[in-house]
Every structure is written in structure tokens, then in C-alpha cells.
C-alpha positions as CSV (number, residue, x, y, z in Angstrom):
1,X,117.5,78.2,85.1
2,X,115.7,79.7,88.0
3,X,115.1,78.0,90.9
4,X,111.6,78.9,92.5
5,X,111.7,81.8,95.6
6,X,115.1,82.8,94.0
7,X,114.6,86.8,93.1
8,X,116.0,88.0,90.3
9,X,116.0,91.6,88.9
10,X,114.2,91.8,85.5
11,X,115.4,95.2,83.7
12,X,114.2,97.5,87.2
13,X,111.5,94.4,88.4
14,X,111.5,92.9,91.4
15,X,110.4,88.9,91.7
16,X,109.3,86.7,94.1
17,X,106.5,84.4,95.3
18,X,103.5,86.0,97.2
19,X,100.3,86.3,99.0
20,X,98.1,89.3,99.3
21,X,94.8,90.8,99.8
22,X,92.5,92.7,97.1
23,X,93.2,92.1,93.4
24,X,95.0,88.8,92.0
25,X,97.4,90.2,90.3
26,X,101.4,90.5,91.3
27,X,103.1,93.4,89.2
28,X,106.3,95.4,89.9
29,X,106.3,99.2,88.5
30,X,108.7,101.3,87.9
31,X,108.4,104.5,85.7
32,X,106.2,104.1,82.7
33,X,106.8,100.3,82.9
34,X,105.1,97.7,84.5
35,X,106.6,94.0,85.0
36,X,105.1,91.2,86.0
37,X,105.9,89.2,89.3
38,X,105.7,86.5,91.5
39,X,106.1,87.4,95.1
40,X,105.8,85.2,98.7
41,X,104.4,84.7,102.0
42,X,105.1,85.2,105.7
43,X,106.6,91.1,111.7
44,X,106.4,94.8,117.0
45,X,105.1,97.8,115.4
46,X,105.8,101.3,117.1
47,X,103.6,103.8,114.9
48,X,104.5,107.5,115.1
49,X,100.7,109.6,114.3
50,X,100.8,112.9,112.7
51,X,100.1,114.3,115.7
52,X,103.3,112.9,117.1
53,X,105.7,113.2,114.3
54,X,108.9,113.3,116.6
55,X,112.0,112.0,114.7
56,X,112.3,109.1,117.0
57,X,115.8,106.7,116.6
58,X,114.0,103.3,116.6
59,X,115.5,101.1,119.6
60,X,117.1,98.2,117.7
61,X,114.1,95.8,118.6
62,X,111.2,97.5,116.8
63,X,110.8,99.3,113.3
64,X,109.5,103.1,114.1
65,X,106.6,104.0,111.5
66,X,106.0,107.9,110.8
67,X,103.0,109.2,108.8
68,X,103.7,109.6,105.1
69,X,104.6,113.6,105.2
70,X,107.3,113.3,107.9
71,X,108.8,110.1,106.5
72,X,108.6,111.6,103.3
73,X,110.7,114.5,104.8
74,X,113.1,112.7,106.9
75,X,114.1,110.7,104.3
76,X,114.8,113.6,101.6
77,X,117.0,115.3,104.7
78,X,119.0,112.1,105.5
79,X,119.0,111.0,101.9
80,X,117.4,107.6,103.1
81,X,115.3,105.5,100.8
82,X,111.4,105.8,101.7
83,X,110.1,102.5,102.3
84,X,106.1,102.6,102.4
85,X,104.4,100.0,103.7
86,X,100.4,100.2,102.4
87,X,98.0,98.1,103.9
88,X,94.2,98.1,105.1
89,X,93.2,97.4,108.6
90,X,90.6,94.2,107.0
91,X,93.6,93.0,105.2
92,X,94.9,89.4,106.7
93,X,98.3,89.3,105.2
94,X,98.6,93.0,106.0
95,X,99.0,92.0,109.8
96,X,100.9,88.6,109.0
97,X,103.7,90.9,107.6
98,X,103.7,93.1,110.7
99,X,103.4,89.9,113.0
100,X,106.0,88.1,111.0
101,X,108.6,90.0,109.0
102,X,108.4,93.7,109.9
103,X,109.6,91.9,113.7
104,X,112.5,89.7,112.4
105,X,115.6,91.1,113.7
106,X,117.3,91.4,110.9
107,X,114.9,93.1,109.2
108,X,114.8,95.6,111.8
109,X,118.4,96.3,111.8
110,X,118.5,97.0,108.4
111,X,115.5,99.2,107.8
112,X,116.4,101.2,110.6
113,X,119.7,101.6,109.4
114,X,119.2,102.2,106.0
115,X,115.3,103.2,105.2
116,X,112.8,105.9,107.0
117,X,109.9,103.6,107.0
118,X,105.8,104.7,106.3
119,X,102.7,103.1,106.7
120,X,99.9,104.3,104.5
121,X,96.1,103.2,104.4
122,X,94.9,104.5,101.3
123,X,91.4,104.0,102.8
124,X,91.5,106.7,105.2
125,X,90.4,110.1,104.4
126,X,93.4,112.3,104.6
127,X,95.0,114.7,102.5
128,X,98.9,114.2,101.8
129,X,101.2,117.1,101.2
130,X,104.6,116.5,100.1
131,X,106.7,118.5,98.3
132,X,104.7,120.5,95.7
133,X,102.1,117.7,95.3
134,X,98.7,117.1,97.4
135,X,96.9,114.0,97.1
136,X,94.2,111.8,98.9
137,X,95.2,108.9,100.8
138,X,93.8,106.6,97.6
139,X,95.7,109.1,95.0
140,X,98.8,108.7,96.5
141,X,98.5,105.1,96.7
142,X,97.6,105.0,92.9
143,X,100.6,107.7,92.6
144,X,103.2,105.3,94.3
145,X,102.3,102.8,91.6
146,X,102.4,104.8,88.8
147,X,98.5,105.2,87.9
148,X,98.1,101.1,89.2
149,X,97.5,99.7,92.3
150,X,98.4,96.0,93.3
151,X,96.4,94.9,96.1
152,X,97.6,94.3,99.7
153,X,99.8,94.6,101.4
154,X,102.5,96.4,99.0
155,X,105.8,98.0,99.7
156,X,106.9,100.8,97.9
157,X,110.3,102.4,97.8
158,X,110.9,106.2,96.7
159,X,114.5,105.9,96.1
160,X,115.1,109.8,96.4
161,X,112.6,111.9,98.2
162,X,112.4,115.2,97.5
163,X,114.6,115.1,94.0
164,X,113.7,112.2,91.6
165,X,110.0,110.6,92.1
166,X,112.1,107.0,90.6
167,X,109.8,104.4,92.7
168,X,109.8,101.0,92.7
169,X,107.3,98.4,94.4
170,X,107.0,94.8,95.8
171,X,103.4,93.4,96.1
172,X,101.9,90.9,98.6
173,X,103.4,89.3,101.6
174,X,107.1,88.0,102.2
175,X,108.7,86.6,104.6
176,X,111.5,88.0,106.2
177,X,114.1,86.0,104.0
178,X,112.5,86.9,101.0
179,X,111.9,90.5,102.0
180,X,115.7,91.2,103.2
181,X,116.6,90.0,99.3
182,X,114.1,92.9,98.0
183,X,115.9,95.9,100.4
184,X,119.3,94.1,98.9
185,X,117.8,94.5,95.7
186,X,117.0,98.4,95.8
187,X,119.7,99.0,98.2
188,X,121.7,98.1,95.0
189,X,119.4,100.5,93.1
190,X,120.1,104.0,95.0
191,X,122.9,105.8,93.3
């Protein structure tokens, strides 16, 4: 039996209970496959601007966010997982996450430690280039997902930049609890 908030991996899913803005739906993709989920609510950003790309080493209090083609390439040269955090600047949950779990300590010790970390707007208008691929802000979005998006916020996780496009996302809000069981999850997932 499972207990409610207890995440469990369904065959490359990850589940949860959550709360986002944009569509009602809560799905999990991976490759061609799409699973449904359950995901659930409840972070000091330091953003680092295209125009500032500097590979910074986040101090050990905050979580140090690049624009998507330098995290995309720091990650592929440290062989770190990409974790991409997409949001909209209208989106209420959006800035409850950043308030409430992105700031949790132990969060921040273990995405610094073990993830280069994005933030992505899909509703600006920007052209990504990464690798051999060049996409808008709202392609790339749909690309993470595998042709689907799922609303706001979502975190995606590009397990090997650079060599494999195997992604996997988390959609809505979590609290920090919740969210340190999801980087367990695809910690568990990087070979």
C-alpha cells in the first residue's frame, strides 16, 4: 500500500503531490513515455545573466542559477546532472518554490554539490543554442518535455548534457522534503 506524499518510481516516473500554475494536469516524461503523477506544495536566489555567465562556486547559503547555454555547458564538462527550473514571472507557486524550497539548506547543499542548476522562462523571446540544436525559449520548453509541457513551475533534469538527451521531469510545486526525495530519485538514475 502507498501511503499518501510517499514517492515512488513508476518504471522511469517520478510521483508526488503538487501545486502549480497553467494547465491542470501533473505528468512525468521520460523518452517517448509519459506517466501520470501526483506531485506537492511548498526557496535566496543568486541568478547568473547571459551577460555574466562566470562559473561562479555557489557559497553554501544560496543556489547559483546560470542561463540555460552555460549551465547546459558546465554540466556536460563536470558531468553534473542539469537541473532546470522553468517558471513565469506571473506564476504564484513559481516564487513559493524559490521563497521556500530552492532556500532550504539542505537543498542547497545538495544541488550545489551535485547538479549545475538553470532557470528558464519559456516566455521570453530568446534563442537557445546548445549543442547542435537551436530553439526558442517556448521550443525548448516543449523540447525538455518531450513535445508536452506541464504547467508551472516544473523541474527538469538532463541526466547527461552533451551525450544522451535522457530527461526526466517533476511538475508543480514541492516542498523541500518532498523535493530532496526527487534529486534522491534521479541521483539514483545517473549511471
Amino acid at each position: 500500500m502507498i501511503r499518501p506524499g510517499l514517492f515512488i518510481l513508476i518504471p522511469i516516473a517520478i510521483t508526488g503531490l503538487s501545486a502549480y500554475c497553467g494547465e491542470s494536469k501533473q505528468v512525468v516524461a521520460k523518452s517517448q513515455d509519459t506517466q501520470t503523477v501526483a506531485a506537492a506544495p511548498k526557496t535566496v536566489l543568486q541568478t547568473v545573466e547571459k551577460d555574466n555567465p562566470t562559473d561562479t562556486t555557489a557559497p553554501a547559503s544560496t543556489i547559483t542559477w546560470l542561463d540555460f547555454e552555460s549551465g547546459y555547458a558546465k554540466a556536460a564538462k563536470e558531468n553534473k546532472i542539469l537541473l532546470i527550473d522553468v517558471y513565469t514571472d506571473w506564476c504564484g507557486w513559481c516564487k513559493v518554490m524559490d521563497r521556500e524550497t530552492y532556500t532550504n539548506a539542505e537543498v542547497i547543499q545538495a544541488v550545489n554539490k551535485d547538479f549545475v542548476t538553470v532557470k528558464l522562462n519559456p516566455e521570453k523571446n530568446r534563442t537557445y543554442k546548445f549543442g547542435d540544436k537551436s530553439m526558442a525559449a517556448d521550443e525548448l520548453h516543449a523540447w525538455l518535455g518531450y513535445g508536452r509541457t506541464f504547467g508551472y513551475p516544473t523541474t527538469y533534469f538532463m541526466m547527461k548534457p552533451g551525450s544522451t538527451e535522457e530527461r526526466y521531469s517533476q511538475a508543480g510545486y514541492l516542498e523541500a522534503p518532498q523535493f530532496m526525495k526527487i534529486l534522491t530519485i534521479v541521483l539514483g538514475k545517473k549511471s
